[in-house]
N, C-alpha and C positions, 0 to 999 in steps of 0.2 A: 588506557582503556582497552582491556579486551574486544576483542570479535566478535563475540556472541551480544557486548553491551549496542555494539555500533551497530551489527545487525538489528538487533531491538528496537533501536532507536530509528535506521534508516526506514525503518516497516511503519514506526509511528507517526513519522513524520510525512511517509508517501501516502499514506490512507488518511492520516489528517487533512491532508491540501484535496485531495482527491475527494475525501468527506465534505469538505464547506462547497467548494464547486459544486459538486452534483445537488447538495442542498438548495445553494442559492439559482439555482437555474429552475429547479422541482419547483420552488418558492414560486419562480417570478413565471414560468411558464405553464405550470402543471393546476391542477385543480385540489390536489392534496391537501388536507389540510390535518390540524392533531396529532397524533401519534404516527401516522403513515406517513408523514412527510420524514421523520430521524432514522423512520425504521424502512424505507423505501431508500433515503441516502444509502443506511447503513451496508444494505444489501449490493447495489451499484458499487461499493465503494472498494468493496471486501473483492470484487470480481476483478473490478481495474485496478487496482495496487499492484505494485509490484513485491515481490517476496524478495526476501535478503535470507541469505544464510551462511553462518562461520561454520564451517568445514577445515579439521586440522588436519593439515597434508604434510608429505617431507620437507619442504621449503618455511612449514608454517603454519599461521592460520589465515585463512584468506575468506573472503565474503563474497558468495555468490551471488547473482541476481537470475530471476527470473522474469519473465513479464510479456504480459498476451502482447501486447505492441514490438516485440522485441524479437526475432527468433533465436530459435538456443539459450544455453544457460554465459550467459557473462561474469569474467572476474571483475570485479569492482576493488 
């Protein structure tokens, strides 16, 4: 599997989890209801993800990460 696939995947996977949490909490806490509830996750979710990126270096390709909870850029 390529770099770029894993990066793909690890961004999908960190915004998915990060997606149903901030849903289900909006659900069970918030007053939201209809279309502002998916589209109020969405926005939340897209800010707290963390970002992945394959970057090919002399060693390789390797996968960055980024992320507001995190300082700096990390190899993954």
């Amino acid at each position: 599997m390529s770099g770029k696939t894993k990066a793909l995947l690890y961004n999908l996977i960190g915004f998915a989890v990060i997606f149903i949490i901030v849903r289900i909490l909006l659900g069970l806490y918030s007053g939201l209801t209809g279309f502002w509830l998916p589209i109020t996750s969405f926005v939340i979710s897209t800010i707290l993800a963390p970002k992945f990126q394959a970057v090919k270096t002399r060693d390789g390709e390797k996968i960055f990460m980024k992320w507001l909870f995190v300082k700096g850029i990390k190899q993954f």
